[in-house]
N, C-alpha and C positions, 0 to 999 in steps of 0.2 A: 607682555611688553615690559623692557627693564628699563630703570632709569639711565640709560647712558649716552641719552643728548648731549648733555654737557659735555662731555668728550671729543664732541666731532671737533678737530683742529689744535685740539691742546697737546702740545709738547711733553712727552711722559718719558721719562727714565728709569726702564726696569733692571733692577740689581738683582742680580746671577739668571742662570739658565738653570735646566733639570726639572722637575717637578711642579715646580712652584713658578718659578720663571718663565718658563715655554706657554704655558697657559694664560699665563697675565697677558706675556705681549701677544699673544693670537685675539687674545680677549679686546682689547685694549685695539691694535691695530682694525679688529672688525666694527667696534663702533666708529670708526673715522681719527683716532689720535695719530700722533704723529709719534713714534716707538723707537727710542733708543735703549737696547739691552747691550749692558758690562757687565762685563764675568772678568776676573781676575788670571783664570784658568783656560789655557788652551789644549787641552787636549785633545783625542780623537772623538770621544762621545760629544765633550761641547761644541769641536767644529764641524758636526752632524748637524745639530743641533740650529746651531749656527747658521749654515747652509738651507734648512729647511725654513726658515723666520727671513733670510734674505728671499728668498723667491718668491715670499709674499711682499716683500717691499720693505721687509723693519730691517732698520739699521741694529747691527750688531758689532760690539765690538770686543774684541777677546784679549787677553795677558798682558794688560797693559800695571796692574798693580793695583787696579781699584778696590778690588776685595780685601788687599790687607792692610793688616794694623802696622806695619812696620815697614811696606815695602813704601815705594812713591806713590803716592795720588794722582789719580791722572785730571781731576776734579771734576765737576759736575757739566756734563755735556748743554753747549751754548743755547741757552733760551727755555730750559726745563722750567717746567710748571711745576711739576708735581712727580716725586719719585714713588715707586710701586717697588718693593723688594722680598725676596725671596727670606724667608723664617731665620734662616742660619747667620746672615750676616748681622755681625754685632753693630750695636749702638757708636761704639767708638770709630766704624770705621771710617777712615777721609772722605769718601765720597758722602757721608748723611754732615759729616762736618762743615763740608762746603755748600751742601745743602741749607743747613741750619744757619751758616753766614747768609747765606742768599734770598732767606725768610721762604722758602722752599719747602710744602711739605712732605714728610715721609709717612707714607704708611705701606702695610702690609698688604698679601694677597689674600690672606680673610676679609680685611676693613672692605678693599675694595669690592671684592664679592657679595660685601652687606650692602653695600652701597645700588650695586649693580641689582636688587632683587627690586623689582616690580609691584605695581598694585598688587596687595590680596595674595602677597609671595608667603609659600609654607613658614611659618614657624620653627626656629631651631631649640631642639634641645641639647644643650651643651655640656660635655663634659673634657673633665680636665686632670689631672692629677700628676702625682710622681710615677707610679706606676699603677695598669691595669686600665690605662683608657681605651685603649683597642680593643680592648676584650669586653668595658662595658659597652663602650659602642656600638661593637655588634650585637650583644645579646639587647639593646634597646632597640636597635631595627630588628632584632628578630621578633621581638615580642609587641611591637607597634606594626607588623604584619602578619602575626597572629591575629590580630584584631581588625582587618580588612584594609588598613592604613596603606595611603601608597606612601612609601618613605622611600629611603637612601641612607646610606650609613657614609659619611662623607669627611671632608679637612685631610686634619693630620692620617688619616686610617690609607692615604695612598689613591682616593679619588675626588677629583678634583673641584671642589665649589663653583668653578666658572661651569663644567661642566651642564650641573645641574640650575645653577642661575639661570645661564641663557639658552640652556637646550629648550627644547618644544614640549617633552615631558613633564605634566604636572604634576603636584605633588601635595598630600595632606601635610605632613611634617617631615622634617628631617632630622638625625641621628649626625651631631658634629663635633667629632674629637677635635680637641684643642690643646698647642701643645704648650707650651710658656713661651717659646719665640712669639708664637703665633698673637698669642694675646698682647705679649709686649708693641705690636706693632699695629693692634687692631683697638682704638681706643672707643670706636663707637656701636659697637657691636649689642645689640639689645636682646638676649635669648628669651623666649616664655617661661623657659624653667633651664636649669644650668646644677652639674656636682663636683665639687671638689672632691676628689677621692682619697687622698694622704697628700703629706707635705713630708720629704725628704730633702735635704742634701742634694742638688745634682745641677750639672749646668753651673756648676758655682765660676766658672772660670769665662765665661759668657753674660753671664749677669751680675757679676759683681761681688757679690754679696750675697745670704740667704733674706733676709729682708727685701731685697730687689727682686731675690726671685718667687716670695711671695707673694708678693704684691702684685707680678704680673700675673701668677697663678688667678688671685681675687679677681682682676678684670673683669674674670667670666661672671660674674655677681652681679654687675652693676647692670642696673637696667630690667634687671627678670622682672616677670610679670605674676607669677602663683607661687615657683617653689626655688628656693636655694636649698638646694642637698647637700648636706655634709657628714660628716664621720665623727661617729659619737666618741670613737675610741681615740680620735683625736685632734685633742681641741684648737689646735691652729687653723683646722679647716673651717671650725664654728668661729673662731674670732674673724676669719676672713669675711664670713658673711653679717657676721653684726657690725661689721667695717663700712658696709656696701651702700649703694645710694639704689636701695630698688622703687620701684612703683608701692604706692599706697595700696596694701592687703597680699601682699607679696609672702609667704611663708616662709622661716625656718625647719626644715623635716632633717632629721639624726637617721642614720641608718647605723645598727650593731650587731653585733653576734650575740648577744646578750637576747634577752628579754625586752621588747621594747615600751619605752616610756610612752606618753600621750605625747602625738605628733613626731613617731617615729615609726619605723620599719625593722624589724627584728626578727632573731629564732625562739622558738621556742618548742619542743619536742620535737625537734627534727623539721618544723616545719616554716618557711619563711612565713611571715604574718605582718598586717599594717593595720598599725597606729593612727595614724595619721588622715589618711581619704577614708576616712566611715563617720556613717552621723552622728556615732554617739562615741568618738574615739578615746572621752573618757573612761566609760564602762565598758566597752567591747573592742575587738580584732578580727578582721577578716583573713584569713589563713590566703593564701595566694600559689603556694608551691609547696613541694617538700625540697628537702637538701638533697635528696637522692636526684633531684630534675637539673639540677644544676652538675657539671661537667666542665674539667673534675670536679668535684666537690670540699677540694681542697678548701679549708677556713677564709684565705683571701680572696679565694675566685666566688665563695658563698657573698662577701661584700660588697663584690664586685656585681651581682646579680642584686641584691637589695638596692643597689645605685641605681640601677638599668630600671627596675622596676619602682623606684620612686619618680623615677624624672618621665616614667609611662603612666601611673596613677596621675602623676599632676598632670597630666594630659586627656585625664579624664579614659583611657584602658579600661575595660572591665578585669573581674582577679582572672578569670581563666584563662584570656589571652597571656599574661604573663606566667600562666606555668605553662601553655602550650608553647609560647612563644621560647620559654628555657629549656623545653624537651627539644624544640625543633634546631636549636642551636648548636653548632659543630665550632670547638676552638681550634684557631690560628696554628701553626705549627710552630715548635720551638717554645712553647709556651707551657710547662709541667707536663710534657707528653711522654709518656711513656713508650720505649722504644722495641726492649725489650727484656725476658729473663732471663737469666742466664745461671745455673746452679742455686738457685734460689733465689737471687741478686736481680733485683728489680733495677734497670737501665733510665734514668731519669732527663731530660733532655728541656733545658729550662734556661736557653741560650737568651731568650728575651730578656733574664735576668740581668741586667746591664750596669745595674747597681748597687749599694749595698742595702737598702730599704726592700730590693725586689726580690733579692738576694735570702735577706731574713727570713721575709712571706714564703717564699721556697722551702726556706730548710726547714721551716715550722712543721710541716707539711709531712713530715716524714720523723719516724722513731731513733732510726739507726743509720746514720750516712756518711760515705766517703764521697767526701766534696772536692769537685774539681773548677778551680775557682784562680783568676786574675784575669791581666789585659790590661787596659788603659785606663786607667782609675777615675782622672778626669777632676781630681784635688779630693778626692774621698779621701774618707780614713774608715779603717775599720773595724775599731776598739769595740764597740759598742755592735755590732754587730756578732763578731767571735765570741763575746765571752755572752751573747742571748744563745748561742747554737753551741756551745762547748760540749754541754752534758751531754747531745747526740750527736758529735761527731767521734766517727771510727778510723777516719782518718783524713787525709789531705794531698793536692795531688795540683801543684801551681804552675802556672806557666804564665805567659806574658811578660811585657815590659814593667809590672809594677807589681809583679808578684810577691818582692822583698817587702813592701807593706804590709799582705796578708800573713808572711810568713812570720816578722815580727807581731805582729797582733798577735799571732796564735802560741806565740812562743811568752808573749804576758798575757794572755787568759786561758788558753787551752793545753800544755806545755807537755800534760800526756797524749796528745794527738800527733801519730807519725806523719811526718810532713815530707812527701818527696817534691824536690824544689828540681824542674825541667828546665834546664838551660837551654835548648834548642829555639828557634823561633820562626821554623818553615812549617806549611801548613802540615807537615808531618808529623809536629810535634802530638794532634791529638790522639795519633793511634796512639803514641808512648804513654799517652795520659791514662787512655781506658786501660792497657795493659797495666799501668804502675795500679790503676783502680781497682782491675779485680784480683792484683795480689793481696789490697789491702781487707778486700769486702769478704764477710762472712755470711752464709744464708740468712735469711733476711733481712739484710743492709738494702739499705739503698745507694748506690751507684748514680750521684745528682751533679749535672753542668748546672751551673748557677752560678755564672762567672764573677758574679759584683761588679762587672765592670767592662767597660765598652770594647769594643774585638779590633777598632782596624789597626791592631798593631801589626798584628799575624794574619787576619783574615779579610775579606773585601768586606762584610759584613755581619751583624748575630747570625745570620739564615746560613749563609757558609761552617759558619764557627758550627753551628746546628746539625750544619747537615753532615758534617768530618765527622763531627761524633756520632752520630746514630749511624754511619757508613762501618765506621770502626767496630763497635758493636755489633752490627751486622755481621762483620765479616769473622767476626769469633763463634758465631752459629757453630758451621760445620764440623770446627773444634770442642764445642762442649758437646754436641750428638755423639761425634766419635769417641769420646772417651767419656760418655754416660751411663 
């Protein structure tokens, strides 16, 4: 049974449709509210959309201006109680303005999903980061159903929290990516344990500021019950947590690539090992995996598994479930997946890369690379990125609308790296990419997308951007067999 008596009769205005939207007001309409959804955007998928939320009875309303910052306000629909909105729409926009005149509150479709869970409802463990929360998230419901757990891997990860709120399915705990919108708009949200995984640069043009977008990252903090996870290697993620208001005997745990300290998770000889959940975590370590279990086993996605596996220890996991649970694990696509070889030339496909922090962790990853990198920057800079990856880059191969960024970067920190700079900007540009890539690569180069930077200039999405490339690649097979 979830809590959502209070709802029957109450006036709700859900902002946008899509993912996040469509769910709220089905959610919302089925406890008895009365559901007005705006969406700024009329197109054909919304007025689908659209069409299916009216035949249940919710008012919807479409291209009126509500969603932007600049266009008109259409203002807050007559008698709203309470606004529910969709992750993406900013704090500035006129509809929470007229809200916030109207002593109206807004929250998210997290908040209200926390809201919605019932007596004796599962336990979230929550993670959040700049990059790699998809990737932990999964590998923590992988390894929380290693251990017999019924779980869900859920949020931001593309399924949807009402789902699992109000379906009929029970559940031990659940695995909830959280993204900084997300948090920004979900202020009461209480996890048993929660990771902050890296703090980058991103979202700066939506949040403000990098302070702003810290600070929504912290939310995930507040409230935990055993463990705040963070990242030893960097300490913005620990000062978020000693920021936090948790429950009394709530934990501090470090996860590193290093050796770890008391009250941390670490490597050591190859093997992941914790600090931290054993009785005597001064004097001993319990070994949990080796790095070969983890997949890739790339240095970040190894971090990425130490997270996963902190925030399942503080759940009380036995160590085996968490290496069965990192062998049983298969990663996302687009994600450092390898595509293919081609003359020696390892084909690297690392579309998820969207940034320049994700970017980095990418190219670390590899010895010898020609990087093929831009798109929509999103107020990045990439100073400080170029000149950590100069010494192994073989060359450079840009495209997008903000490519002149990366190209300047590389021309003050890397200025021997040949740079072919793609003017085109149809989705055909990435065959030209891979071709300009394996004039540059030499056997054992690596051949790495790792854009730095977000795709819908040229593409619908990273998963497009992704898949043109390892399509391109593909289709140079037949050309390297014939003349092998």
């Amino acid at each position: 049974m979830t809590a959502g008596g209070e709802y029957k009769g109450l006036r709700v205005t859900v902002a946008g449709l899509g993912v996040s939207g469509v769910p709220a007001a089905k959610a919302l309409h089925g406890l008895g509210a009365h559901v007005t959804v705006v969406n700024g955007t009329a197109g054909e998928r919304q007025q689908a959309e659209a069409a299916e939320l009216e035949a249940l009875g919710v008012t919807v309303r479409l291209g009126d201006g509500t969603a932007s910052d600049s266009g008109p306000a259409a203002g807050l629909p007559e008698g709203t109680e309470l606004v529910v909105t969709a992750p993406g729409w900013k704090p500035s926009s006129p509809l929470f303005t007229a809200a916030r005149e109207a002593g109206v509150e807004v929250i998210g479709d997290v908040e209200l999903a926390w809201r919605l869970r019932g007596p004796g409802a599962a336990p979230w463990l929550a993670v959040t980061g700049t990059n790699g929360k998809t990737t932990t998230t999964r590998m923590l419901a992988a390894i929380l159903t290693a251990a017999g757990l019924r779980t869900a891997a859920v949020g931001n990860i593309g399924v949807s929290l009402f789902d699992v709120v109000l379906g009929e399915q029970e559940y031990d705990v659940l695995a909830v990516e959280l993204s900084s919108y997300q948090l920004h708009w979900a202020p009461g949200i209480r996890p048993h344990s929660a990771a902050v995984l890296n703090l980058a640069p991103d979202h700066l043009d939506w949040h403000g500021s990098m302070e702003a977008y810290a600070a929504d990252k912290g939310r995930i903090f507040h409230g935990n019950k055993v463990a705040c996870v963070y990242n030893a290697a960097d300490p913005a993620t620990e000062a978020l947590v000693e920021a936090a208001d948790v429950e009394e005997g709530c934990r501090a745990i470090g996860f590193t690539l290093d050796a770890p300290r008391m009250s941390e998770l670490g490597v050591v000889d190859g093997l992941l090992v914790d600090r931290a959940f054993v009785a005597d975590r001064r004097n001993s370590a319990q070994e949990l995996a080796e790095t070969a279990d983890v997949r890739p086993p790339a240095p970040h996605n190894v971090a990425n598994a130490l997270a996963a596996a902190a925030l399942a220890r503080a759940f009380g996991v036995p160590a085996g479930a968490v290496r069965d649970g990192l062998r049983a694990f298969r990663p996302d696509p687009h994600r450092i997946e390898q595509v293919a070889v081609l003359d020696e030339v390892a084909y690297v496909d690392d579309s998820k890369a969207t940034n320049p922090h994700a970017a980095q962790a990418s190219l670390t990853a590899y010895e010898h690379v020609v990087w093929i990198a831009g798109g929509l920057a999103k107020g990045a800079e990439f100073d400080e990125l170029v000149a950590a990856a100069a010494g192994r880059l073989r060359g450079a191969v840009l495209l997008g609308a903000d490519r002149a960024l990366i190209r300047e970067a590389l021309a003050r920190h890397a200025p021997q790296v040949p740079v072919v700079d793609l003017e085109r900007t149809d989705t055909g540009a990435m065959s030209a990419a891979v071709a300009q890539a394996r004039q540059l690569a030499a056997p054992g180069d690596t051949v790495l997308l790792a854009p730095a930077c977000a795709s819908m200039d040229m593409f619908s999405n990273y998963n497009q951007r992704g898949d043109l490339f390892a399509d391109a690649v593909r289709a140079a097979l037949p050309d390297t067999a014939a003349h092998s």
